[in-house]
C-alpha positions as CSV (number, residue, x, y, z in Angstrom):
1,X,24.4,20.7,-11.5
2,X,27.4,18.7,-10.9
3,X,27.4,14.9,-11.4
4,X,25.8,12.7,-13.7
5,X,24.1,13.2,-16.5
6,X,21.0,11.6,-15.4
7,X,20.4,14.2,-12.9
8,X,20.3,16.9,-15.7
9,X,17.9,15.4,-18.1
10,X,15.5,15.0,-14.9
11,X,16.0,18.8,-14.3
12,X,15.3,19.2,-17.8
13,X,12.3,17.3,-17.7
14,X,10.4,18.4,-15.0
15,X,9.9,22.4,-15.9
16,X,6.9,23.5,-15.6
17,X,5.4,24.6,-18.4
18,X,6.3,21.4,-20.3
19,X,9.0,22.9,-22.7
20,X,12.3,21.0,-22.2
21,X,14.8,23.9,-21.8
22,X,17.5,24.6,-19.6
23,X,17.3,28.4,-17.5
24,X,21.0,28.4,-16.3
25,X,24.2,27.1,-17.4
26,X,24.8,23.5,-15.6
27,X,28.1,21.9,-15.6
28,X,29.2,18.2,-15.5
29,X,31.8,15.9,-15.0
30,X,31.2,14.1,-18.4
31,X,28.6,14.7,-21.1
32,X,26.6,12.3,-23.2
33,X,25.3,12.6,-26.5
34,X,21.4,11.5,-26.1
35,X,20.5,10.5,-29.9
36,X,16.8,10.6,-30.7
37,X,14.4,11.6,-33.4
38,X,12.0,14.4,-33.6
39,X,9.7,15.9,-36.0
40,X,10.1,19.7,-34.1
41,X,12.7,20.4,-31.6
42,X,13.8,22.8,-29.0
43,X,17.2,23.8,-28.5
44,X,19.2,23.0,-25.2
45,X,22.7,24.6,-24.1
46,X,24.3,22.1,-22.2
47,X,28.1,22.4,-20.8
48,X,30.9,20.2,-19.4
49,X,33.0,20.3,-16.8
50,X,35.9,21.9,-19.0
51,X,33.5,25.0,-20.1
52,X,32.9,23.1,-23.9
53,X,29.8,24.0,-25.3
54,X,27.4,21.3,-27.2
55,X,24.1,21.8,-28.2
56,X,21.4,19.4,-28.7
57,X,18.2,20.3,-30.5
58,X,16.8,16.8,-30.2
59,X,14.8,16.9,-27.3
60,X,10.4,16.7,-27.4
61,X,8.4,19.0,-25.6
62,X,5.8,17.5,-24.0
63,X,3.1,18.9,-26.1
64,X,5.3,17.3,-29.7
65,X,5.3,14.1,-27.3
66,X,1.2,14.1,-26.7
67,X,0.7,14.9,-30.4
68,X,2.7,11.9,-31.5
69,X,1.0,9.7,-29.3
70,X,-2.3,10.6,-30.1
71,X,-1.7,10.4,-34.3
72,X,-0.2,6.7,-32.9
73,X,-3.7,6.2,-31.2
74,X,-5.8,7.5,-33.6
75,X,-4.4,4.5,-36.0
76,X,-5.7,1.9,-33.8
77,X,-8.1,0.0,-35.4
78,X,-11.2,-1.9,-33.4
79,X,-11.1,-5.6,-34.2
80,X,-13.7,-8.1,-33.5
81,X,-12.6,-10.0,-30.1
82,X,-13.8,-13.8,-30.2
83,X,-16.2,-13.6,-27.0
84,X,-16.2,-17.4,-25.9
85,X,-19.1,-19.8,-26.1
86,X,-19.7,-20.3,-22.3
87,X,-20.2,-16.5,-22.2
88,X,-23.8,-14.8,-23.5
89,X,-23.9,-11.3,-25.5
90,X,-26.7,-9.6,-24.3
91,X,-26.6,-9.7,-21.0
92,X,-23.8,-9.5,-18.3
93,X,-22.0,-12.6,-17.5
94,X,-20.8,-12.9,-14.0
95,X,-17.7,-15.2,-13.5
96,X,-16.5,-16.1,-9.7
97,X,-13.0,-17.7,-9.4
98,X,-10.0,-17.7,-6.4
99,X,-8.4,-14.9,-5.6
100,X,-5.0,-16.0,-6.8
101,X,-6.6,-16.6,-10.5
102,X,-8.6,-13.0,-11.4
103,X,-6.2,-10.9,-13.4
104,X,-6.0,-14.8,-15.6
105,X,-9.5,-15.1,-15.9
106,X,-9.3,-11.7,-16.9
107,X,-6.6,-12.0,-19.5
108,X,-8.2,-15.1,-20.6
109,X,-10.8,-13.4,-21.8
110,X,-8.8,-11.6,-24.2
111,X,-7.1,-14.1,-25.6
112,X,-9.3,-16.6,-27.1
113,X,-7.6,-15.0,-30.0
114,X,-3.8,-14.7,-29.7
115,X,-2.9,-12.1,-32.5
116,X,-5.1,-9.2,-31.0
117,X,-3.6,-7.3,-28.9
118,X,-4.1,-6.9,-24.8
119,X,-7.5,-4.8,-24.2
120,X,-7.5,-1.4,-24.3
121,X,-7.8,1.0,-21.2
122,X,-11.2,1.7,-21.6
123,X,-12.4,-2.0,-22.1
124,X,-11.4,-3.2,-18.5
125,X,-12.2,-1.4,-14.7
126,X,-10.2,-3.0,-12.5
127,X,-12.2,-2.1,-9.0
128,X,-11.2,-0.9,-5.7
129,X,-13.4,0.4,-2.7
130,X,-12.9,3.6,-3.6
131,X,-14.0,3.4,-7.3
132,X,-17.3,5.8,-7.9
133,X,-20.5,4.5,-9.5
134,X,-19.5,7.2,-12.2
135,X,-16.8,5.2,-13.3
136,X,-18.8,1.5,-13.2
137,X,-21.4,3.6,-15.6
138,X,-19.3,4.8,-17.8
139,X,-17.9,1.1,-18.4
140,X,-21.4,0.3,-19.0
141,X,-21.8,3.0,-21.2
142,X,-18.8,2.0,-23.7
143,X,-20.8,-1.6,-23.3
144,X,-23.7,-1.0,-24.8
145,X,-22.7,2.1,-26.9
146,X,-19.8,-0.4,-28.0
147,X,-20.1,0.1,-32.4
148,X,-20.4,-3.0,-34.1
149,X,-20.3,-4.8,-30.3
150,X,-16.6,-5.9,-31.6
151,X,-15.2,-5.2,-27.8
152,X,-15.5,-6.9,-24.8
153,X,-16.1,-5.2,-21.7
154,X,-15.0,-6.4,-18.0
155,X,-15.6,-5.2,-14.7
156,X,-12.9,-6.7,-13.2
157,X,-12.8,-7.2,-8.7
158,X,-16.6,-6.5,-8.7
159,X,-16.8,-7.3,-4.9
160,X,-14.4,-4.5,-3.2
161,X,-17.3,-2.1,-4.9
162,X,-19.5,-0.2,-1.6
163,X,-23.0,-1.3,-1.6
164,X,-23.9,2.1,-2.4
165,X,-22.2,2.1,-5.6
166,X,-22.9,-1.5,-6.6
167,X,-26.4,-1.4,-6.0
168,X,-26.7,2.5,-8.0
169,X,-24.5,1.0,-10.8
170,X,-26.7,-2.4,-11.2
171,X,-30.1,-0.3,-11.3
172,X,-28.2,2.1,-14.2
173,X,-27.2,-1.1,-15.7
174,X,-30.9,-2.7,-15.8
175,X,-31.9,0.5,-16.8
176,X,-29.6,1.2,-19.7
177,X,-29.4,-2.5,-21.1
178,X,-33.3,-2.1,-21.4
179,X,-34.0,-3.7,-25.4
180,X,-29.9,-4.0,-25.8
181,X,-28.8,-7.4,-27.6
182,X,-25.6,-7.6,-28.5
183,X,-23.0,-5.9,-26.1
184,X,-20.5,-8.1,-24.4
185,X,-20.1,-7.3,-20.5
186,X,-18.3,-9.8,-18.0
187,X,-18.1,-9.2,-14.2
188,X,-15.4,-10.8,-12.5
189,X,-15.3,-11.7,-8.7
190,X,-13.5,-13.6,-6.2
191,X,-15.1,-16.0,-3.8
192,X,-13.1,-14.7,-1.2
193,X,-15.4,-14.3,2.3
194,X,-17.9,-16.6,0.7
C-alpha cells in the first residue's frame, strides 16, 4: 500500500476472519502512531516508506471487540419509563399524527422522564412495507413478556405495514394479550392518505 494511513487500517480491518493482522509488508509515505487501549492484543508489523520497522500490538480483534460490548450491555439496567397519563397499560394505544411529527411523537414517548436514556433497540419497530409479521410479533412478544412491564413498547409507521401482515399481527396480538393487564404498547401512524 502506498499512501495514507487510512487506507491501511481499512486493509487491516476488513480480513476475513475478523483478526486484525497484516499478510504482507505495506509501505507508506508517513506513519501514525494509533494509541488505544486493549485488554488482549494482536501484534501488527507495519513499515514506512524509509524500510523502519514499528510494531503496534494495540489493535482489537473483532471477537475482543464483541466481548467488550456485550460485558458493556450486560450492565444495562431496566428502569421504569413514566408511561403518560393519556396513554392506557393494558391495551394498545394507537396515536395518529402528521407525517412531519412521527419520529417526535415517538421520542416523546420516551422522554416524559429526561434522565433515562433513549429506548433500546428492541423497545421500538420502526415499519416499512417490507417488515414481516414475524417481526411485528416479536415486538408484541417483548410487550407482554415485558418483566415488571417497566418498558414501553412502540410500533412505530404502523401504516406502510401490507394488509396481510397487519391483519396476521393484530389477530396474534388479540390473541396473545388475552387476560394481559399491564404491558405498555403504542402504535404510531400518520394520517397521511386519510
Amino acid at each position: 500500500f502506498r499512501g495514507n494511513t487510512l487506507e491501511a487500517l481499512n486493509f487491516l480491518m476488513s480480513t476475513s476472519d475478523g483478526e486484525l493482522f497484516c499478510g504482507e509488508t505495506m509501505e507508506f509515505t508517513e506513519c501514525h502512531q494509533v494509541e488505544t487501549t486493549s485488554i488482549r492484543t494482536s501484534e501488527v508489523i507495519i513499515y514506512n516508506a524509509s524500510d523502519e520497522m514499528r510494531t503496534n500490538a494495540e489493535f482489537l480483534t473483532l471477537s475482543e471487540l464483541g466481548s467488550i460490548l456485550r460485558e458493556l450491555s450486560s450492565g444495562a439496567q431496566v428502569q421504569l419509563r413514566p408511561f403518560s397519563k393519556q396513554l392506557k397499560a393494558g391495551s394498545p394505544n394507537l396515536l395518529i399524527t402528521n407525517p412531519e411529527n412521527v419520529l417526535k411523537t415517538v421520542l416523546s414517548l420516551y422522554m416524559e422522564d429526561k434522565a433515562l436514556p433513549l429506548p433500546f433497540l428492541e423497545e421500538v419497530l420502526i415499519c416499512t412495507p417490507q417488515t414481516t409479521e414475524e417481526e411485528v410479533t416479536l415486538l408484541w412478544r417483548r410487550a407482554i413478556g415485558d418483566p415488571g412491564f417497566k418498558r414501553i413498547f412502540c410500533l412505530v409507521h404502523a401504516e406502510k405495514l401490507s394488509y396481510q401482515v397487519c391483519d396476521r399481527s393484530l389477530w396474534t396480538l388479540d390473541e396473545i394479550t388475552q387476560g394481559k393487564s399491564d404491558y405498555r404498547l403504542v402504535i404510531v401512524c400518520t394520517n397521511e392518505g386519510e
